[in-house]
C-alpha positions as CSV (number, residue, x, y, z in Angstrom):
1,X,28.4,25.9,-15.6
2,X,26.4,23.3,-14.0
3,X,22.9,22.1,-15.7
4,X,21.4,21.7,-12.4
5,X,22.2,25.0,-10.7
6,X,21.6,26.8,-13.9
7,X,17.6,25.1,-13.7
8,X,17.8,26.2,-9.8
9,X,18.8,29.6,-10.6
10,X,15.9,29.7,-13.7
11,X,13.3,28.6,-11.5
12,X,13.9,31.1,-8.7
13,X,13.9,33.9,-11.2
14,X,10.9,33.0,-12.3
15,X,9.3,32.1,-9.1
16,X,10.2,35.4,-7.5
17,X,10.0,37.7,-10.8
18,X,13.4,39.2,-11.2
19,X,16.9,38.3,-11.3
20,X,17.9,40.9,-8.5
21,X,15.4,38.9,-6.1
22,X,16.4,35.8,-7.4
23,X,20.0,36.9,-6.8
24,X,19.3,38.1,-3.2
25,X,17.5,34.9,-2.6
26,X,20.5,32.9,-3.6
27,X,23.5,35.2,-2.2
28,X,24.0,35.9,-5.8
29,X,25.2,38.7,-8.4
30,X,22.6,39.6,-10.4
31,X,24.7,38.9,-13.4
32,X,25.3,35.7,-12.1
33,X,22.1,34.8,-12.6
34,X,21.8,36.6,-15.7
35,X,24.8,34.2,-16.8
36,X,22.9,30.9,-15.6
37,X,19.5,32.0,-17.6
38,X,22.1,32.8,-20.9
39,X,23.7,29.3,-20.5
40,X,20.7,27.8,-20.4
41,X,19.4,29.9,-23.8
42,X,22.8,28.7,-25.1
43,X,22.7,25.2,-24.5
44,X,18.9,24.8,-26.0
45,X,19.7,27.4,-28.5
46,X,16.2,29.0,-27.5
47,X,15.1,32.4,-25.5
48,X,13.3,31.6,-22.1
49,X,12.9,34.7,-20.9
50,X,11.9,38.2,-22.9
51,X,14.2,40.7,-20.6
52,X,13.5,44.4,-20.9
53,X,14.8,46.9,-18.9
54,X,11.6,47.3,-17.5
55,X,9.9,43.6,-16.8
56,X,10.6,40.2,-17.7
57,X,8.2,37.3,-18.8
58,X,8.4,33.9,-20.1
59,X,8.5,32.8,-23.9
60,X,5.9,30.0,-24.1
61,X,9.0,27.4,-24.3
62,X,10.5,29.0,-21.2
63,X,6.9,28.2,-19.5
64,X,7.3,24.6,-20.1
65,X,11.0,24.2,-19.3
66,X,10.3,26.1,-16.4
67,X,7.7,23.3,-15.5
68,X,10.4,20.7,-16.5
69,X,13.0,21.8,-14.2
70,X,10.6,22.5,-11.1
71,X,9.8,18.4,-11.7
72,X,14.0,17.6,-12.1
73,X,15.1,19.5,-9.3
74,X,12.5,17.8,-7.0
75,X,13.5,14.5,-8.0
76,X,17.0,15.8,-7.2
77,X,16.1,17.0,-4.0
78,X,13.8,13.1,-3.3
79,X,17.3,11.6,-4.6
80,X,19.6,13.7,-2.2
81,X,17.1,12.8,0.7
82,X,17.0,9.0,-0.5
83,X,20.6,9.2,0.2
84,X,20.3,10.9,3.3
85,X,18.1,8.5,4.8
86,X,20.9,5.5,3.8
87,X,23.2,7.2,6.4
88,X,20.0,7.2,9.2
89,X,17.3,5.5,10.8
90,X,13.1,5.6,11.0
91,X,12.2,7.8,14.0
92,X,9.1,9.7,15.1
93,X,5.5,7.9,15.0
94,X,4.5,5.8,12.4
95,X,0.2,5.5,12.3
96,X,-0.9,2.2,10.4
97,X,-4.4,1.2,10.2
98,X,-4.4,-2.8,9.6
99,X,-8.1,-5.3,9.2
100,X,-8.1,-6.6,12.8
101,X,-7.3,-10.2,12.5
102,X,-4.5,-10.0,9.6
103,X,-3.5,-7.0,11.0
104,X,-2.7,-8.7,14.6
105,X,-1.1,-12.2,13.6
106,X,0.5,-11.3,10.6
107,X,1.2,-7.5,10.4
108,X,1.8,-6.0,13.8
109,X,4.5,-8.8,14.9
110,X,6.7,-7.3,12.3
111,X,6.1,-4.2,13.0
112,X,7.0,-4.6,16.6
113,X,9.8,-5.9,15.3
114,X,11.0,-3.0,13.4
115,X,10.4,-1.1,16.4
116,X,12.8,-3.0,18.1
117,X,15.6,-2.9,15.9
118,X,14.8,0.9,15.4
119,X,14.5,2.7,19.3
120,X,13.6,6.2,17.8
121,X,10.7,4.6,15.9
122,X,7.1,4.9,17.6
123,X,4.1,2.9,16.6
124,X,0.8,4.1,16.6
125,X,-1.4,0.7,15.2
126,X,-5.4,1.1,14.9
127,X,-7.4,-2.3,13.9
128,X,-10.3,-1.9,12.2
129,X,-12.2,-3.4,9.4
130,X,-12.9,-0.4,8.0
131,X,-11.9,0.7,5.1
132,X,-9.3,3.8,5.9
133,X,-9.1,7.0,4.5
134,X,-5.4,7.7,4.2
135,X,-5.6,11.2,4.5
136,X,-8.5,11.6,6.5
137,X,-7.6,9.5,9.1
138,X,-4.1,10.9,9.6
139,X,-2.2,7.7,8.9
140,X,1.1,7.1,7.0
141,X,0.0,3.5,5.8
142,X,-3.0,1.3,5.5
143,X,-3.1,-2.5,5.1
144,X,-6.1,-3.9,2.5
145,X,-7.0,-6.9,1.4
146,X,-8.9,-7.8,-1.8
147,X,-9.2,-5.3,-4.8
148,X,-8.5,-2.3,-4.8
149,X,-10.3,1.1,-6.1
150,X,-7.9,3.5,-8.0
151,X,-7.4,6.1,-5.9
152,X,-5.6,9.8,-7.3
153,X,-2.8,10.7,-5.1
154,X,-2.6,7.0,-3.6
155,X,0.1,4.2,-3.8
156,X,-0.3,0.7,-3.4
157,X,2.4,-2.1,-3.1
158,X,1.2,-5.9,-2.9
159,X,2.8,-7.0,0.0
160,X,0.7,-11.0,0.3
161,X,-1.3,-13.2,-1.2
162,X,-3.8,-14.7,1.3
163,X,-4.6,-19.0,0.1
164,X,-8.4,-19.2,1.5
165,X,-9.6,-22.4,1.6
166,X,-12.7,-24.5,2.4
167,X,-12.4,-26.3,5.6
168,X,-14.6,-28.3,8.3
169,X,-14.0,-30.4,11.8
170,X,-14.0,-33.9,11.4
171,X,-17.3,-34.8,13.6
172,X,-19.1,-32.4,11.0
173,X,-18.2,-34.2,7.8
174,X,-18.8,-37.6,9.6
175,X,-22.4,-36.7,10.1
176,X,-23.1,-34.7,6.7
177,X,-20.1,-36.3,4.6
178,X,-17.6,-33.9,2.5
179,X,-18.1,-32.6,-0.4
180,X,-16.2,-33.2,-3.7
181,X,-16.5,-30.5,-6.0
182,X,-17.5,-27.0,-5.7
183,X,-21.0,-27.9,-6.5
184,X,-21.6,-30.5,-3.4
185,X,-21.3,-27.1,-0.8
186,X,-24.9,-26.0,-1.6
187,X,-25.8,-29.1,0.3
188,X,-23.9,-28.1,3.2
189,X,-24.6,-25.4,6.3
190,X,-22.1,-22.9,5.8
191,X,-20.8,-20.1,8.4
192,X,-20.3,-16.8,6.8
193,X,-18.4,-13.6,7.8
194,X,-20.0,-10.3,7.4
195,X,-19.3,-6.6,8.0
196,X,-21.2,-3.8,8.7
197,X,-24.3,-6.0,9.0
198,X,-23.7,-7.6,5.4
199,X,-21.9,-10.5,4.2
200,X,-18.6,-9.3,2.6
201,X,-19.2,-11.3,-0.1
202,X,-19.4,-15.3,-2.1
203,X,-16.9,-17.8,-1.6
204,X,-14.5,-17.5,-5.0
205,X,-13.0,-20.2,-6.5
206,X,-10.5,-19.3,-9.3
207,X,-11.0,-21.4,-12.8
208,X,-8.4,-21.3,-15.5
209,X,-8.6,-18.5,-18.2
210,X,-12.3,-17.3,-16.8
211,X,-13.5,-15.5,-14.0
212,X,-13.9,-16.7,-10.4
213,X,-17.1,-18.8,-10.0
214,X,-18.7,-17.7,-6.8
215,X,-20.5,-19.5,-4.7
216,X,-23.2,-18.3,-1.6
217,X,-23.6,-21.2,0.5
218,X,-26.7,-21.8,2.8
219,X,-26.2,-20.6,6.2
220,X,-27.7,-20.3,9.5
221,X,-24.9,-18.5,11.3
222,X,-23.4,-14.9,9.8
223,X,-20.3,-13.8,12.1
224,X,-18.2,-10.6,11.8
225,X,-15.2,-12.4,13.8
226,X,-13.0,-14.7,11.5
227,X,-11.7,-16.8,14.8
228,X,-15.3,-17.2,16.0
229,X,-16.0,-18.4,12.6
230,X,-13.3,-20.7,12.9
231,X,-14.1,-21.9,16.6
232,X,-17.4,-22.4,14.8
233,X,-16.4,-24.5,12.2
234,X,-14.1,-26.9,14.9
235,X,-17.1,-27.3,16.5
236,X,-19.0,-28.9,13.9
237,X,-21.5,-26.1,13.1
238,X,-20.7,-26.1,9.2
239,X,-18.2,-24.9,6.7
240,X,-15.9,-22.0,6.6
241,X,-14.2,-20.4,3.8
242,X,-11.3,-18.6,5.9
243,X,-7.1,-17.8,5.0
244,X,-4.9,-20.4,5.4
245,X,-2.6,-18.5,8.0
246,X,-5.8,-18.3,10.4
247,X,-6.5,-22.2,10.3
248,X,-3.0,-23.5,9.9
249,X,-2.9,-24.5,13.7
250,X,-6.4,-26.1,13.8
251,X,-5.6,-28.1,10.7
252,X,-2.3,-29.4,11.9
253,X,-3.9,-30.4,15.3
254,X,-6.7,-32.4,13.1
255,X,-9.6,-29.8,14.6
256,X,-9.9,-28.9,10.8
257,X,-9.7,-30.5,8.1
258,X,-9.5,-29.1,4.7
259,X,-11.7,-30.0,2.1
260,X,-11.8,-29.6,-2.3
261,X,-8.0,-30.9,-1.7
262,X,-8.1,-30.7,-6.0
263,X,-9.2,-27.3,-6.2
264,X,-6.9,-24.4,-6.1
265,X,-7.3,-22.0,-3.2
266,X,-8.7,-18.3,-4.4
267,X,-5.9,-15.8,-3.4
268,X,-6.3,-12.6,-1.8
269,X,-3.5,-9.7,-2.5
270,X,-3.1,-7.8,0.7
271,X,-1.6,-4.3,0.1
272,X,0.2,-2.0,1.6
273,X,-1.2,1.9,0.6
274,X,0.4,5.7,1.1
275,X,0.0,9.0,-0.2
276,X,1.7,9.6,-3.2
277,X,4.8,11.9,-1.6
278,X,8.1,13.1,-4.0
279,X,9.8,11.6,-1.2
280,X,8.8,8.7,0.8
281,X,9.8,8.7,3.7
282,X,12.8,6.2,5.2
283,X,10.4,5.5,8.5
284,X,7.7,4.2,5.6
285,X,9.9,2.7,3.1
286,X,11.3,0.3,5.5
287,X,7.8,-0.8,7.1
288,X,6.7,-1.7,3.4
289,X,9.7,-3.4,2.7
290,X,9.4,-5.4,5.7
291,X,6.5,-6.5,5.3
292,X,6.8,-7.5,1.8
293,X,9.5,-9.8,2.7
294,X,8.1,-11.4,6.2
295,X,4.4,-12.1,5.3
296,X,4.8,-14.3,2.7
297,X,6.3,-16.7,4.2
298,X,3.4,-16.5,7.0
299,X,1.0,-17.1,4.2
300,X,2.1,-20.7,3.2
């Protein structure tokens, strides 16, 4: 006989309390199933079920195989779905929540570009920089950025590694010179982003072998836009600690100019998070899996 069908046939006869339901269930005999349940005793050369004309029950091994097979047949079932989804495509609506900036350049693009190659795909986006609740909120992924809180029930996938870096315009640092070392930017104005009224947190600068030494510069201006803060900065109103992605443009057209050229830029993971599911499915798999492939290359 075959293993798996025997553990399918087990677990019904357990599930609904008899082998006569189990066998109607099934479109079996009921000494069919009476012949999968005695294979199974033979092969492990242990009783799982006490039978009496009367009633059946579980010996304490037949509890835990029967706990055993409930978790192999659902990986069989997640593996013959896996397989499924080889021979389709992503459809129906796919909800992401995505921070607003990284979320618009870097993550939606590719997105919409899934969406095109896929027509029975729908997007439904939301941008906020709040953090999500994955099951509260409805959605089917979240993008974060920075560390993460273990979560029960949650998955996360590093899908980027954001280079920040230290950067001001050119008439600033000919007026107030540029600094040299971490320690020179607490003689500088700084511009700082905050959320929810608060400033997310210190500039990090990693160090070899110890943690990152932080650093709160003076400032004058708090903004909870990182393109203002960057319009900011070209304008000469101080220093901004922002991702390289969101300055690239400003730096190659000499608006910016990036400064501590000999200290390595902090990175911050971006993930990609879902509800823990026996089987993922194909419409989220691929959106991960495009993402971790596209947005590094964004990043440098």
């Amino acid at each position: 006989m075959d293993r798996l069908t025997s553990m399918a046939v087990f677990v019904k006869a357990v599930d609904l309390g008899s082998f006569a339901a189990a066998a109607a269930a099934l479109d079996l005999s009921g000494p069919m199933v009476g012949k999968h349940v005695r294979f199974l005793e033979e092969r492990l050369g242990v009783r799982l079920i006490n039978r009496t004309t009367r009633r059946q029950s579980l010996t304490d091994f037949g509890r835990a195989y029967y706990e055993r097979c409930r978790m192999v047949l659902a990986e069989a079932d997640a593996a013959d779905a896996l397989a499924a989804d080889q021979l389709s495509e992503p459809r129906g609506k796919l909800r992401v929540i995505m921070p607003v900036h990284f979320g618009r350049r870097c993550i939606a693009p590719i997105l919409l570009e899934l969406a095109r190659q896929y027509p029975a795909l729908e997007l439904d986006l939301s941008f906020s920089d709040n953090i999500a609740d994955l099951a509260g909120d409805g959605c089917d992924l979240a993008i974060r950025t920075g560390n993460l809180e273990d979560q029960a029930g949650v998955m996360a996938r590093r899908i980027a590694r954001q280079r920040m870096v230290v950067c001001a315009s050119p008439s600033y640092l000919e007026m107030h010179g540029s600094p040299r070392l971490i320690e020179d930017l607490g003689g500088h104005q700084a511009i700082l982003y905050r959320r929810s009224g608060r400033v997310v947190q210190p500039w990090l600068f990693p160090r070899n072998g110890e943690p990152a030494a932080e650093v709160m510069p003076v400032s004058r201006l708090r903004l909870d836009d990182l393109d203002a803060i960057a319009d900011a900065a070209a304008a000469g109103m101080g220093l901004a600690w922002l991702p390289y992605w969101l300055v690239r443009e400003r730096i190659q057209t000499g608006a910016l100019v990036v400064l501590l050229p000999d200290q390595p830029g902090f990175l911050y993971d971006a993930y990609a998070l879902w509800l823990q599911t026996p089987h993922l499915p194909l419409k989220v798999r691929l959106a991960v899996d495009a993402l971790a492939a596209t947005l590094p290359k964004l990043m440098t």
